[in-house]
C-alpha angles and dihedrals in degrees: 000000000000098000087068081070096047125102104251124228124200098191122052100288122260100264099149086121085059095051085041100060090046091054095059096047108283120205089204103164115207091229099062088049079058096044091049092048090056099043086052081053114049092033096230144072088218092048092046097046086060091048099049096032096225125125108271092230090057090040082055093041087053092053098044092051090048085054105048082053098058091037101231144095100252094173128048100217105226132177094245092042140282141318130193123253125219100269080043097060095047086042084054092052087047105045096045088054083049093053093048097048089045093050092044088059098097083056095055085044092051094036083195127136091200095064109032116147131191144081121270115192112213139185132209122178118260086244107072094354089125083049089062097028115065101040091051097052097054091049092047093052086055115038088035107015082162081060119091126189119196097205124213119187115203157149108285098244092057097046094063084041088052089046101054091039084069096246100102112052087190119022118179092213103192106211104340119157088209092062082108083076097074149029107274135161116208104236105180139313119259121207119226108224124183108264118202151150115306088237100058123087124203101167125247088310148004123226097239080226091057087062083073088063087052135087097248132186105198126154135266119299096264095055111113091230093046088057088041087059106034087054102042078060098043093047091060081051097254116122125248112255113219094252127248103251116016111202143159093207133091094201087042096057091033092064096042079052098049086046090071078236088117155334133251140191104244137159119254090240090062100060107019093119086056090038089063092037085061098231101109124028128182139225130201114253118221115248092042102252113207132163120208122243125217137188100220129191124170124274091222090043132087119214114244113232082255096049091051090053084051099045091044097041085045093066103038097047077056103050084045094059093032096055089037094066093256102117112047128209106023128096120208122241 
């Protein structure tokens, strides 16, 4: 995903040279904003031009007329391709938020659910994304078959990094203190339980002291869940153990976990296929250890109709499952 590539910017980008050049009568064309789009993303004129199919010379004769009318570089040439400058990488965030808003303008004309159209990108964090997901896809395809979602799955801290770049339009950001940042609607509190082996037994419950004393594969320090636990041992004045296997990846700890190489603290929604194929089980962890879920949009960005219809359909297929008895070990808010 390009956006992984991209500056980040915490506070609404300083786009004052694109307002600028508004203001004195800009000759902006669509479709440089979606030349230039393409060309951030791919990383490459030749790859673009493909893509596109459109000759490279007049793809570079697009940008450099863009430029010279903004009045800035927004690509660093590179002879492996391009990377994005500065004024390049607020100008991204904004045009991406432009083309969306442009091609969701037969939906504000129609004003009609039935027959909403557009693309909504959406993240959901590695941890529970098949939990969101499916469900969401077959309703989707039912209630807005003109609707189509792009899905990311990520760690949480990238997700909200992803959102506010402009590349994300709905993020779920399990337990993130920058959630402030954003626009974000508490949706439940799921509880963390240790996953292990089947074949493992580690009695009704487990002290969350007694992990120290575990080989344990957990993610990276900045990882929401990673905090979570470091601090539920500190805080029983044991120190936290580096743990076993780090990784940023949920197939790659479930496997270490199905291995029998390690354990992990993971939410049931996670690993309840492997849960009912008997090759993983859970215990409940004392203290009760949860993380809270939000829905997140960005404070500088409008929905589009269709986003709307995602964001909306997103929480109550989840409330639905959750409150069915479908989805185990989270309470709503």
């Amino acid at each position: 995903m390009p956006c992984a590539k991209a500056r980040i910017h915490w506070r609404r980008p300083p786009c004052r040279f694109i307002a600028e050049s508004i203001c004195r009568g800009s000759r902006l064309e669509i479709r440089q904003l979606r030349y230039f789009l393409r060309i951030a993303e791919l990383g490459s004129f030749s790859k673009a031009s493909l893509a596109l199919h459109i000759a490279q010379p007049a793809l570079s004769q697009q940008m450099a007329q863009l430029e010279d009318e903004l009045g800035h570089a927004l690509l660093h040439r590179r002879h492996n391709g391009v990377q994005m400058t500065e004024q390049g990488e607020a100008f991204y965030a904004h045009a991406q938020r432009v083309l969306k808003q442009i091609d969701d303008l037969p939906n504000v004309v129609k004003r009609c659910k039935d027959s909403l159209r557009g693309t909504v990108s959406l993240g959901l964090p590695q941890s529970t994304a098949v939990q969101y997901a499916m469900p969401l896809v077959a309703e989707l395809q039912q209630r807005h078959p003109g609707v189509s979602v792009e899905i990311y799955d990520e760690i949480s801290g990238n997700l909200l990094r992803h959102l506010n770049s402009g590349q994300l339009d709905i993020a779920v950001v399990v337990n993130d203190q920058d959630v402030s940042l954003v626009n974000a609607v508490p949706l439940m509190d799921e509880e963390l339980f240790l996953t292990s082996c089947a074949r493992e037994d580690h009695g009704p419950r487990l002290r969350v002291q007694d992990l120290a004393t575990l080989p344990l594969t957990l993610p990276g320090v900045h990882h929401g869940v990673r905090a979570l636990v470091d601090a539920a041992i500190r805080a029983h004045g044991v120190i936290p153990p580096m743990p076993s296997i780090v990784a940023n990846s949920m197939s790659v700890m479930r496997r270490a976990v199905e291995s029998g190489v390690a354990c992990s603290v993971m939410p049931w929604g996670a690993v309840c296929e492997e849960i009912d194929a008997g090759t993983l089980r859970v215990t409940p962890l004392e203290p009760r250890l949860t993380r809270r879920v939000y829905v997140c949009t960005a404070r500088d960005a409008q929905l589009s109709l269709a986003g709307h219809a995602v964001h909306d359909l997103l929480i109550e297929l989840t409330r639905q499952r959750v409150a069915s008895g479908e989805w185990l070990g989270v309470t709503l808010i």
